[in-house]
N, C-alpha and C positions, 0 to 999 in steps of 0.2 A: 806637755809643754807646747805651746802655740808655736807655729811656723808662718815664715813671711811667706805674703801669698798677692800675686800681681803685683810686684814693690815699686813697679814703674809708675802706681798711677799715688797721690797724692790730694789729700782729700782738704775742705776750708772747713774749721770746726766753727760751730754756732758758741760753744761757752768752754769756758777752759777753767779747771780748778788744780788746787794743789796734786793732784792723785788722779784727775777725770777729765777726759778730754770727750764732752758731747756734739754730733754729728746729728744734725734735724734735718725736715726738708728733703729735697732733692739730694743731698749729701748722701743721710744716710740712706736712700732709696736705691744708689747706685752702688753702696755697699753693700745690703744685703741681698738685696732680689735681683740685681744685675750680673753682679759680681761674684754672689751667693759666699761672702764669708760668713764664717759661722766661726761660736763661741770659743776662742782661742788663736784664733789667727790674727795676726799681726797685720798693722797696717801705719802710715804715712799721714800727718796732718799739722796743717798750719793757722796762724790767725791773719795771716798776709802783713804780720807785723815784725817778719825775722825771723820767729820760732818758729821749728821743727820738732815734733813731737813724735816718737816711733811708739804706738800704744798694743796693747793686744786689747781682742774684742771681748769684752765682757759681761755684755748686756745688752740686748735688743726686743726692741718694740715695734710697731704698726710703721710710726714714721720716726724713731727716733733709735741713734746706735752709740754704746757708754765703751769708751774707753780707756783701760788701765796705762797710766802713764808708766811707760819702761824708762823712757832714758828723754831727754830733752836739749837740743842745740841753739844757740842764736847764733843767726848770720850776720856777717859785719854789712854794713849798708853797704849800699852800691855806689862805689867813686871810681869816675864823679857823679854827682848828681847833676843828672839834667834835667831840667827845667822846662817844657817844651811848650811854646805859646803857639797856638797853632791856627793859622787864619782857617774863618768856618766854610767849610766844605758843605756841599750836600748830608743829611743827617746819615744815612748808609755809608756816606765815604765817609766821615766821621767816625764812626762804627769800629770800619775795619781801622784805620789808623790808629785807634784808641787800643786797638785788640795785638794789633803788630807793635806796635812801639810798648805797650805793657812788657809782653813778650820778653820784651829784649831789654827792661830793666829802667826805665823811665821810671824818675822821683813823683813828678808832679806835671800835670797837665792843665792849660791855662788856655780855654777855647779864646780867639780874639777875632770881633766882628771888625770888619775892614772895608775897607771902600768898593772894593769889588767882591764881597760875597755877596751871594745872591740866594734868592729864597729863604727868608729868615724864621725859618723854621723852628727856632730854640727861644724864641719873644713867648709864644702859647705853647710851644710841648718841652720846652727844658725839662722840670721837672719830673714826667712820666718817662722821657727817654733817660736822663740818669738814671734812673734805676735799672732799666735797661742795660745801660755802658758798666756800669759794678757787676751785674753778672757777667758779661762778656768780660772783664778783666778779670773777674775771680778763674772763670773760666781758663782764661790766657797763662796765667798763674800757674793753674793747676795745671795745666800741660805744660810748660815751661819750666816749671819747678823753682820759678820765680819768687822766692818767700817775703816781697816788701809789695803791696798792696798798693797803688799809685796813687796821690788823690788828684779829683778834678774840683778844678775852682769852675763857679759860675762865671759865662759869657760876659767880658769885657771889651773894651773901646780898645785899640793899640795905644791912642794919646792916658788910658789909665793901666794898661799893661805893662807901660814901661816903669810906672814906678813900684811895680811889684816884679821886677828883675832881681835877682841876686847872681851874683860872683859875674863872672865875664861873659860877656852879652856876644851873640854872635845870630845873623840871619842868611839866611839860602837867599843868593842872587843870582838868578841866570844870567848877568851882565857881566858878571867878574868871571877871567879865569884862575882866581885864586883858590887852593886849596886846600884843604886843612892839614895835611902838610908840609904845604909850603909854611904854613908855620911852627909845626912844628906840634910838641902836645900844646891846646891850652891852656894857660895859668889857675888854679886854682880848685878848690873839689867842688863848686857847683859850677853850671854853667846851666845858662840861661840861650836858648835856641827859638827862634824866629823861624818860621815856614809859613809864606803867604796861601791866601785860600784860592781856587782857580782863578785865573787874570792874575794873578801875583800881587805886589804889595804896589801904591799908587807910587808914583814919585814925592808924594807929600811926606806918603809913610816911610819911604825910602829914608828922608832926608831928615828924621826924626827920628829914626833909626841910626842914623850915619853921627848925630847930634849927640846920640846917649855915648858914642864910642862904641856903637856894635859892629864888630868884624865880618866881613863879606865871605860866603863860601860859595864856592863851587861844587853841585854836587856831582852832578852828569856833564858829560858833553850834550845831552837830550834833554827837552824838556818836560821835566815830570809832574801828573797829575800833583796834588795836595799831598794825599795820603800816602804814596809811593815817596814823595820827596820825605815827610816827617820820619818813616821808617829807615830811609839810608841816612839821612843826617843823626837818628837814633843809635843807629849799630855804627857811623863812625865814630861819633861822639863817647861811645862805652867801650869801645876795643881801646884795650891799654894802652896803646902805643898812636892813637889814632890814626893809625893809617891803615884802611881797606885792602890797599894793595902789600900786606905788609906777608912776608915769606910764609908759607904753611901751606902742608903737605897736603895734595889734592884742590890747591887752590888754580884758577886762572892767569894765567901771566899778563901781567899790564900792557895795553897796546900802547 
């Protein structure tokens, strides 16, 4: 009988059938000849669609590794979903933003070009760096243990961003000191979040923003880069209770 071996690490299968779950690629490369499982050993895989699949190994090739479906779980989706429209940063800080906020359970990412991003990097390499940002989230995933795959929409306008909002709209102001909360949880199971790109959001966008009924947050008393700012607006927006500072053992006490 096959035994779980490294159970911490969790692999993205390239095809899933009734009975087989196969690992191509890079995948399988880090299971066999890194990790050196062999014929019988158990292992961790998902399609970043929910499923968890606990397989034993039962067939390996060059670049590819077959596994025996044992047992199979779907995870309930992550509520709320956030929605995270993220004014464009530089493409590396981009990167990391896309890699930390997956991490931490974001639905769907919605890059939005703004009045103060600069270097418009993603007009000629969109395409070659998505491909890019899907490995870094497969990645993010896979260390996270994150089993819902994020998608990214193509680089938008904020004045065509806002009509792709769902549930309750809320954006990062360094101007308010309101908190999230001071409100309390927000309403509803998606929520739609706003983080301007460096210079922040113009006063135009501000006021367009303020027009759709989006709520003002306070993240830091500091003010934070792009990708630092999407990352804590991500982790409060998904902690159940939204509040950061909220009791648990080993945590910081609120100044």
């Amino acid at each position: 009988m096959g035994h779980a071996k490294n159970e911490h690490f969790l692999f993205f299968a390239a095809s899933v059938s009734d009975n087989e779950v196969i690992l191509s690629g890079q995948e399988a490369h880090h299971l066999l000849h890194v990790l050196s499982f062999g014929i019988g050993d158990r292992f961790k895989a998902t399609n970043g669609k929910g499923a968890l699949w606990e397989c034993e190994l039962s067939g390996a090739g060059r670049s590819e590794a077959v596994g025996k479906i044992l047992s199979r779980t779907i995870a309930s989706a992550n509520n709320p979903e956030v929605h995270l429209f993220a004014g464009l940063p530089e493409r590396d800080a981009f990167e990391l933003l896309i890699e930390h906020c997956c991490a931490l359970g974001i639905t769907r990412f919605i890059p939005v070009e703004c009045t103060y991003s600069q270097q418009p990097w993603w007009r000629t390499k969109w395409e070659k760096s998505r491909r890019r940002f899907e490995r870094k989230m497969i990645a993010a995933c896979k260390q996270s243990h994150n089993l819902w795959l994020p998608a990214v929409e193509n680089p938008v306008t904020l004045a065509a961003s806002l009509a792709l909002c769902c549930g309750t709209v809320a954006y990062a102001d360094q101007d308010t000191d309101t908190r999230l909360n001071d409100y309390g949880k927000l309403p509803g199971d998606v929520i739609s979040c706003f983080v301007g790109p460096p210079g922040g959001f113009s006063p135009q966008e501000k006021a367009a923003l303020d027009q759709c009924g989006a709520r003002k947050l306070c993240l830091s008393a500091r003010r934070l880069r792009t990708e630092l700012a999407a990352t804590v607006a991500s982790a409060l927006l998904m902690l159940p209770d939204g509040d950061i500072n909220a009791s648990k053992e080993g945590s910081l006490p609120r100044r």
